[in-house]
DOTOR-231442 format. One record per residue: residue in three letters; x, y, z of N, C-alpha, C, O in turn. Coordinates in steps of 0.1 Angstrom, whole numbers, padded with zeros to 4 digits, always signed. Each point is the difference from the previous one (the first is absolute). Example, Ala and Ser with C-alpha at 12.3 -4.5 7.8 and 13.67 -1.06 7.14 Angstrom:
ala+0132-0057+0078-0009+0012+0000+0009+0012+0000+0010+0000+0007
ser-0014+0011-0014+0009+0011+0000-0008+0011+0008+0005+0011+0001
***
This chain:
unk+0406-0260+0318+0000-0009+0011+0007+0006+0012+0011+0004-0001
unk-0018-0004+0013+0004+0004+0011+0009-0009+0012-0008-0007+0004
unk+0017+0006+0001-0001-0008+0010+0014-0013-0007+0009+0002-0008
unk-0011-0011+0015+0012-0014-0001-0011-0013-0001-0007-0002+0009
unk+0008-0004-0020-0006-0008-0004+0004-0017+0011+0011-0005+0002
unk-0022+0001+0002+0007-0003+0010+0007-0018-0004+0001-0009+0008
unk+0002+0009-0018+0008-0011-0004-0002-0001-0015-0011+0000-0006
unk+0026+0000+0000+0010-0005-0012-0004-0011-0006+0004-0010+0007
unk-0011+0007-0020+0000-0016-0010+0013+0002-0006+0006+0010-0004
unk-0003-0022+0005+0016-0003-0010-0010-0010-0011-0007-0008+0006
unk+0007+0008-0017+0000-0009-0010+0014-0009-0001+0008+0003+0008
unk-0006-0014-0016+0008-0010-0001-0008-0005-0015-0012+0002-0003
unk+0024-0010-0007-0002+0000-0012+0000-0017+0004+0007-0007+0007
unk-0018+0003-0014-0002-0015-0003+0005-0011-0008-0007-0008-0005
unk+0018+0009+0003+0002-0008-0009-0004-0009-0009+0005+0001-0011
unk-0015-0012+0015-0004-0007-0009-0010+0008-0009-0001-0006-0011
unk-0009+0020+0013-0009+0001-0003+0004+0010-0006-0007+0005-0009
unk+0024+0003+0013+0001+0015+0000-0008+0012+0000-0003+0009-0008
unk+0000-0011+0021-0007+0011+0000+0001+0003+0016+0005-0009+0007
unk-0010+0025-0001+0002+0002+0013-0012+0000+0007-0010+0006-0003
unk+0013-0013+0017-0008-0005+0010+0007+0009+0010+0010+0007-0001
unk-0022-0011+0011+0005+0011+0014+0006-0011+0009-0004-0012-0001
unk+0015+0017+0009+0009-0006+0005+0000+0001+0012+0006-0009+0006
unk-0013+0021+0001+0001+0007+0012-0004+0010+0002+0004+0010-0007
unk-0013-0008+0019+0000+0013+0009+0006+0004+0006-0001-0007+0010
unk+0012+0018-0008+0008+0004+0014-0005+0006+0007-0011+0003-0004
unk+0012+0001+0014+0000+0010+0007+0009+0003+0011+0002-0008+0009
unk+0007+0022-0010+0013-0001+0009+0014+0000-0005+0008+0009-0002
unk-0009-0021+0001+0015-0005-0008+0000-0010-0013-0003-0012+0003
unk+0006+0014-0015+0002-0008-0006+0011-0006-0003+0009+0007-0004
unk-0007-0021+0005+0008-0007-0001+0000-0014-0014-0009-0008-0001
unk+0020+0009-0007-0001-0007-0011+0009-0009-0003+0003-0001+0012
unk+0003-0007-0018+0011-0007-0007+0001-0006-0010+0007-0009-0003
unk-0015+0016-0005-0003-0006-0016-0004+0014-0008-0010+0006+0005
unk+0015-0001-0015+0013-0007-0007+0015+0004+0011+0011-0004-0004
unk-0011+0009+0011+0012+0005+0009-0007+0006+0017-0010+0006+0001
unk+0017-0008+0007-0004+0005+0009-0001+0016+0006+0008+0009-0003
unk-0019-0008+0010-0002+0014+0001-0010+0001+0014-0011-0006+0002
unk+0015+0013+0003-0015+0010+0012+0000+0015+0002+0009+0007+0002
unk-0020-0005-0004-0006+0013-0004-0012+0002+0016-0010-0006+0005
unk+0018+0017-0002-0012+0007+0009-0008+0004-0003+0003+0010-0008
unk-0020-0013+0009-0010+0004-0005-0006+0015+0006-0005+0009-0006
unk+0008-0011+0016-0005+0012+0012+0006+0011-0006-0008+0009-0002
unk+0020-0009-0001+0009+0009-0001-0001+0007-0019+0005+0011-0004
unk-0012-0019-0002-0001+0007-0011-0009+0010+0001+0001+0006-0011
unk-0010+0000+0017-0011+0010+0002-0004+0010+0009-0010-0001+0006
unk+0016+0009-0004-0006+0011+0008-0011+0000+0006-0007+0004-0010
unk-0004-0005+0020-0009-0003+0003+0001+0016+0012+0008+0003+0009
unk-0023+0003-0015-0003+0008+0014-0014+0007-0003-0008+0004-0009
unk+0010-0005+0022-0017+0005+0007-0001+0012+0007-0010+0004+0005
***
């Protein structure tokens, strides 16, 4: 795979059904607070060049 995918799925665990569902698209920055808080630069995980 070439390139920066242009946006992150986070899964999330379901509790009643247990099982994992998608939670979210990022793109940029991800920002969380479950199970603990966190932001993660998306841009910044990938080298990108042309």
């Amino acid at each position: 795979m070439t390139g920066c995918p242009s946006g992150r799925h986070r899964p999330e665990l379901d509790e009643p059904t247990r099982t994992y569902t998608p939670a979210g698209i990022f793109r940029g920055t991800l920002e969380l607070g479950v199970p603990f808080p966190i932001t993660i630069d998306l841009d910044g995980l990938f080298r990108t060049t042309r």
